[in-house]
C-alpha positions in Angstrom: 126.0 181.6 -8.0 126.8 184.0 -10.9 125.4 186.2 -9.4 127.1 186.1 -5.9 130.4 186.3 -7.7 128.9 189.3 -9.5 128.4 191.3 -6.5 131.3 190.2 -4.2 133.9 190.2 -7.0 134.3 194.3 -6.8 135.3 193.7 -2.8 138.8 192.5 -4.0 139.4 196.3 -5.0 138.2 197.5 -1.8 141.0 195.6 -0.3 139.9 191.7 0.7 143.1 190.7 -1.5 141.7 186.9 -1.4 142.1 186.1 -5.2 145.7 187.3 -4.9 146.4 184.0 -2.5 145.1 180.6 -4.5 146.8 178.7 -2.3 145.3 179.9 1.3 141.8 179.9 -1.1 142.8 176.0 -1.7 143.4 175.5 1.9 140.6 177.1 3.8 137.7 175.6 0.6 139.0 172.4 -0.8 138.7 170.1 2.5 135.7 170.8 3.5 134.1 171.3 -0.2 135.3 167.4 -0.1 133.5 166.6 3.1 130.4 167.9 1.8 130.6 166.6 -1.5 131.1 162.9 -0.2 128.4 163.5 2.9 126.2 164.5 -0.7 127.6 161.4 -2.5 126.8 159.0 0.5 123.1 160.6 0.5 122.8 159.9 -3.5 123.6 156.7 -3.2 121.6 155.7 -0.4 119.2 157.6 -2.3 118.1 160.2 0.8 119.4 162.8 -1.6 118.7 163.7 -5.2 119.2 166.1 -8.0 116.3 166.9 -10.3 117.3 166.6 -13.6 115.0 169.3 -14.6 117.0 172.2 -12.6 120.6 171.4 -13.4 122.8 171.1 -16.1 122.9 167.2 -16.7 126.8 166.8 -16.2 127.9 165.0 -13.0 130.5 162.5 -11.2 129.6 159.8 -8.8 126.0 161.1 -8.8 127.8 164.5 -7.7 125.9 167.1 -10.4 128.1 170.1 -11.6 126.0 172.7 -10.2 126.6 171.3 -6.7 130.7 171.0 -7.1 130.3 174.7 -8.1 128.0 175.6 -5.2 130.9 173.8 -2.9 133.5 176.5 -4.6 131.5 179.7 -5.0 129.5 180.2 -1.7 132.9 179.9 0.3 134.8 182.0 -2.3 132.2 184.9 -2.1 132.0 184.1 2.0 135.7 184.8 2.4 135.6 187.5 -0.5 133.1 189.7 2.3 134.8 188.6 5.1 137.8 190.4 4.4 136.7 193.2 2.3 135.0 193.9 5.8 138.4 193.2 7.5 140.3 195.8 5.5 137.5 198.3 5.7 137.7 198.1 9.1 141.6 198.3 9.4 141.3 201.1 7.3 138.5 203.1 9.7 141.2 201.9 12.3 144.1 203.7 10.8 141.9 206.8 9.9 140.6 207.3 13.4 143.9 206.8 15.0 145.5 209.4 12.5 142.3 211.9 13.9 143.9 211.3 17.3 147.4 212.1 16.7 147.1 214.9 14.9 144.6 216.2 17.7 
């Protein structure tokens, strides 16, 4: 997950402007962070799903581990990061080929 945030972090300077909006972040994560994270709760306690000790970091809530809150936060965070770095690229080719045009 580091590692994600590593890599999609530099996008905010090439225009996705996500970071600059906690709220809309809030919005568009937070409710369905909570639907998974109960849907995962649910499995742990009817014991269909589990965590292995072994891989994780041994901190958790309601059977919930850390690492899987985090996962819940991240993943979107670095989905939405891409999504509109690509969405400002893209306006920006817009603008740039329309300029080409006028000027022509």
């Amino acid at each position: 997950m580091a590692g994600c945030l590593l890599v999609v972090l530099p996008l905010e300077c090439l225009g996705a402007r996500v970071l600059r909006e906690p709220g809309r972040i809030a919005a568009a994560v937070l409710p369905v962070a909570l639907i998974f994270l109960v849907w995962d709760a649910v499995a742990v306690w009817a014991e269909v799903w589990s965590f292995n000790p072994r891989y994780t970091l041994g901190v958790s809530l309601a059977g919930i581990v850390l690492e899987e809150f985090l996962f819940f936060l991240v993943v979107p965070l670095c989905a939405l990061l891409t999504y509109q770095s690509v969405e400002a690229l893209t306006r920006r080719g817009r603008r740039a080929r329309s300029d080409v045009e006028v000027h022509r």
